[in-house]
N, C-alpha and C positions, 0 to 999 in steps of 0.2 A: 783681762782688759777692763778698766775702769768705764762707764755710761760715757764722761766724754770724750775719752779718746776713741769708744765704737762708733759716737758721733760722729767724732771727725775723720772716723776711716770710712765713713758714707757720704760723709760731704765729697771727701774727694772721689767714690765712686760714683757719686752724682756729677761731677764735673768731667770725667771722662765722657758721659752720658751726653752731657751737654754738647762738649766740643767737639762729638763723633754728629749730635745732627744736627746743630749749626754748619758744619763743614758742609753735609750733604742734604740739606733743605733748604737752610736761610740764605746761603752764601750765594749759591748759584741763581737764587733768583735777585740778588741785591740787583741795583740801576735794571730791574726788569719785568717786575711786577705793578700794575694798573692797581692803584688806590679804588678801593670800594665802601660804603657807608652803610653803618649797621642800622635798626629802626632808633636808635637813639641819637644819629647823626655823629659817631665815631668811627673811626676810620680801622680796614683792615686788608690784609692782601691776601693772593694766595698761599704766600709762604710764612703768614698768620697761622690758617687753617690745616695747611700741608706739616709744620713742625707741629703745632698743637697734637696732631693726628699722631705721629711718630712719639711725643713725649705720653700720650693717653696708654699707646701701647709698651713703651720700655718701662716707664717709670713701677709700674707695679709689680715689676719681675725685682727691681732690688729692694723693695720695701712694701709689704700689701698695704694699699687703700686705694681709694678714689683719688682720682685725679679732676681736682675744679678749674679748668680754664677761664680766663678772660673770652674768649671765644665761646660761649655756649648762652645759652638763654637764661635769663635770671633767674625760670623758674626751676632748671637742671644746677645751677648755682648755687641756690636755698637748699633741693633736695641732697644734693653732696654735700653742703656743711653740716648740717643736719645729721646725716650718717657716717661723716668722717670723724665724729668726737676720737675713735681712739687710733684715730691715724689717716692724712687727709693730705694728699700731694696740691699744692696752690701753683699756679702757673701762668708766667704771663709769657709767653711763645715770643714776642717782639715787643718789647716796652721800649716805644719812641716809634711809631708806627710810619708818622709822619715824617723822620728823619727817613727813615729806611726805604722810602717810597721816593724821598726828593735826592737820594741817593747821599744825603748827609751822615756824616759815618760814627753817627753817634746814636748808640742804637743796643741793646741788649735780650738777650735771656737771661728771664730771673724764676728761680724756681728754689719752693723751700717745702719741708716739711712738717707738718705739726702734729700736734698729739694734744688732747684737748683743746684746740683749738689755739694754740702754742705754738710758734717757729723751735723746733729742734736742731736743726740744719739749713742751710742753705745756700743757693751759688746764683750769683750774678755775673753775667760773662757776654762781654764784649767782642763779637767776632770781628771787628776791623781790627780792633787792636791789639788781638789775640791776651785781653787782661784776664781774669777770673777772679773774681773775690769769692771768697767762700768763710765761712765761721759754722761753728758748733755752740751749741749753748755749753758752755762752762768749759767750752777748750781754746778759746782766741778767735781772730780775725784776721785774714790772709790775702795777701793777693801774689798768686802765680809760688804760693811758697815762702812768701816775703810776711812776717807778723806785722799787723796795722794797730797804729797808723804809722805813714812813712816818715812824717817831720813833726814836730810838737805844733798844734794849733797857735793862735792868735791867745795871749794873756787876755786883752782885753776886748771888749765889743768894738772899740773905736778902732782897731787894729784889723778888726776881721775882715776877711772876705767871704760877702754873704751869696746861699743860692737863694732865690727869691723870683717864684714865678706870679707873676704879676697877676694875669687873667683872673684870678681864680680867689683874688681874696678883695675886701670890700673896698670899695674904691674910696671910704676915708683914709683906711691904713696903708692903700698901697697912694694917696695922696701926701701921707706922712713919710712916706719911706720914701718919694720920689724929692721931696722937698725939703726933709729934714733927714735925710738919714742917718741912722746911729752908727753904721759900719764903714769900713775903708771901704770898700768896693764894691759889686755887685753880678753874679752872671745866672743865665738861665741856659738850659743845654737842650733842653726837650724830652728828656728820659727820665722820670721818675726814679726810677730802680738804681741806675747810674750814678745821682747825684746823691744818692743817699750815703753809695759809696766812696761819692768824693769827700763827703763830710767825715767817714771812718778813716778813710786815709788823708787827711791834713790838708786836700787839694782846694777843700771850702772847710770853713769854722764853725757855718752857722746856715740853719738853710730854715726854710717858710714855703709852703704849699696850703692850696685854700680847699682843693679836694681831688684826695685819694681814694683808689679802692684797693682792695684787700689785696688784690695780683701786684699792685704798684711798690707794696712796702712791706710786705710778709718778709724776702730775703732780706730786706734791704736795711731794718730794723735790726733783724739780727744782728747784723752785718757791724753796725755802728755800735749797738750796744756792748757785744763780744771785742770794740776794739775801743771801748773807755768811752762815749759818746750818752747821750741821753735824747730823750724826745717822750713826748706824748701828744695828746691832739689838741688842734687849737682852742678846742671848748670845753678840755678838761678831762674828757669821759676817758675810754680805754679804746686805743686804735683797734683792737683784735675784735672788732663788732661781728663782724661777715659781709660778706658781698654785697648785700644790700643797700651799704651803707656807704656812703662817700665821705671820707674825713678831712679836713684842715689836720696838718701837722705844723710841728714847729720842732725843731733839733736843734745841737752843737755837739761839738765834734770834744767838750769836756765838759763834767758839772757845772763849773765856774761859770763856765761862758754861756751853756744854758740856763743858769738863776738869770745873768746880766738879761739877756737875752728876752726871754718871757716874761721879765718884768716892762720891760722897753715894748712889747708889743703888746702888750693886757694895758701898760698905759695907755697906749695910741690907739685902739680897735674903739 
C-alpha cells in the first residue's frame, strides 16, 4: 500500500471514530447544554469537555501521539506541540461552540493529524447533517465518499461567493468590503472548520478570517488544499505556527481566484 493511500485508510478510520462519538457525546447533549466561559472569555460546554475526554482516549489507540485540544490550558498546548513533532492528534471537540449551544445546527468536529507539525489526515464532520469531509495528503478530498469539490468554483472574483467573517479583521478592510465589494455575495456560518470546507467543496469560492487557531484549520486546510484550493495567512507567514498563535487566513477554492483574491485584499488592508 503506497504512504497515501495508508493515509486515507486512516482518515477514514478516524471518521468512524468520529461519527461513533459525535453520536454518543455531542448529539445527546445538542439543545441541552448551558454555555460556560473560559479565562479568555470563549465559550464552552459540557459536551466540549465530555467528547474532548472520549477523543484524548480513542485517538491514540489508532495512531500513537498526543492529543492537543482546544479544550486544555495553553500551557498543556505548548507542552503537546512541543513533543508532538513526530506525531500529534489536533483537535477541536466542537468548532462553532456558539451554534451548538443556541441550538443552530451548524456546528462540527474537526480533527487531523500531523507529523512534524504537518496535517497528514484529517476529518471534519457535521453531526446535524450527517456530512464528513475528510482528505489525505497526496490522496484527495472527500465528502461522505464523494471526491471534492462538488461543482467547479467562481472564474472570477466578481462572480464569487465570498465567506467573510467580519469581527475579526480591521475595520478599514471589512469598511472596504462592506462598501466596495469585489465579490458576488457574502456569507458567514459560525464554524471555522466548516466553512473551510465549503470553500473545498464549491459551496464558497473565496473565504477571509482575521483570527484562527491551530484546532480551527489544521483539518480544514488540508481539506481545501487536497481538493485544488489554496490559502495562507493574512500576513504572509505560515499558518502551521502552533497554538499560541492566532492567524488571519485568507483562501479560494482555485489558484486563479486566490492570486485575484489576495491581491484585492493586500490592496485594501
Amino acid at each position: 500500500m503506497s504512504t497515501a493511500a495508508l493515509r486515507l485508510a486512516r482518515a477514514r478510520a478516524l471518521e468512524s471514530v468520529v461519527r461513533d462519538i459525535a453520536r454518543e457525546e455531542i448529539l445527546p447533549r445538542y439543545l441541552k447544554s448551558a454555555r460556560n466561559r473560559k479565562s479568555d472569555g470563549s465559550l464552552f460546554t459540557e459536551a466540549d469537555l465530555e467528547s474532548q475526554r472520549c477523543f484524548t482516549e480513542a485517538l491514540p489507540k489508532l495512531l500513537p501521539g498526543p492529543v492537543l485540544g482546544e479544550e486544555m490550558t495553553a500551557e498543556e498546548q505548548g507542552r503537546l506541540w512541543k513533543e508532538g513533532r513526530r506525531g500529534l492528534w489536533c483537535i477541536d471537540p466542537i468548532d462553532g461552540t456558539t451554534n451548538f449551544a443556541n441550538g443552530i445546527p451548524f456546528f462540527a468536529v474537526s480533527i487531523a493529524y500531523l507529523v512534524d507539525h504537518e496535517p497528514r489526515f484529517g476529518v471534519v464532520y457535521n453531526p446535524i447533517t450527517d456530512e464528513s469531509f475528510y482528505a489525505a495528503k497526496g490522496a484527495g478530498a472527500f465528502l461522505n465518499g464523494t471526491e471534492l469539490p462538488l461543482r467547479p468554483g467562481a472564474p472570477r472574483l466578481n462572480e464569487a461567493v465570498a465567506g467573510v467573517d467580519f469581527k475579526r479583521i480591521s475595520h478599514h478592510l471589512g469598511d472596504e468590503l462592506a462598501v466596495r465589494p469585489p465579490y458576488y455575495s457574502q456569507r458567514n456560518f459560525g464554524s471555522s472548520a466548516l466553512e473551510w470546507c465549503f470553500v473545498a467543496a464549491g459551496r464558497l469560492d473565496v473565504y477571509l478570517h482575521g483570527g484562527q487557531m491551530l484546532w480551527d484549520y489544521a483539518a480544514g486546510q488540508l481539506i481545501l488544499s487536497e481538493a485544488g484550493g489554496q490559502a495562507m495567512a493574512l500576513d504572509g507567514g505560515t499558518l502551521m505556527a502552533g497554538p499560541a498563535v492566532k492567524r488571519g487566513i485568507i483562501a479560494a477554492a482555485s489558484p486563479a481566484l486566490f492570486t485575484e483574491w489576495r491581491a484585492w485584499v493586500q490592496g485594501h488592508s
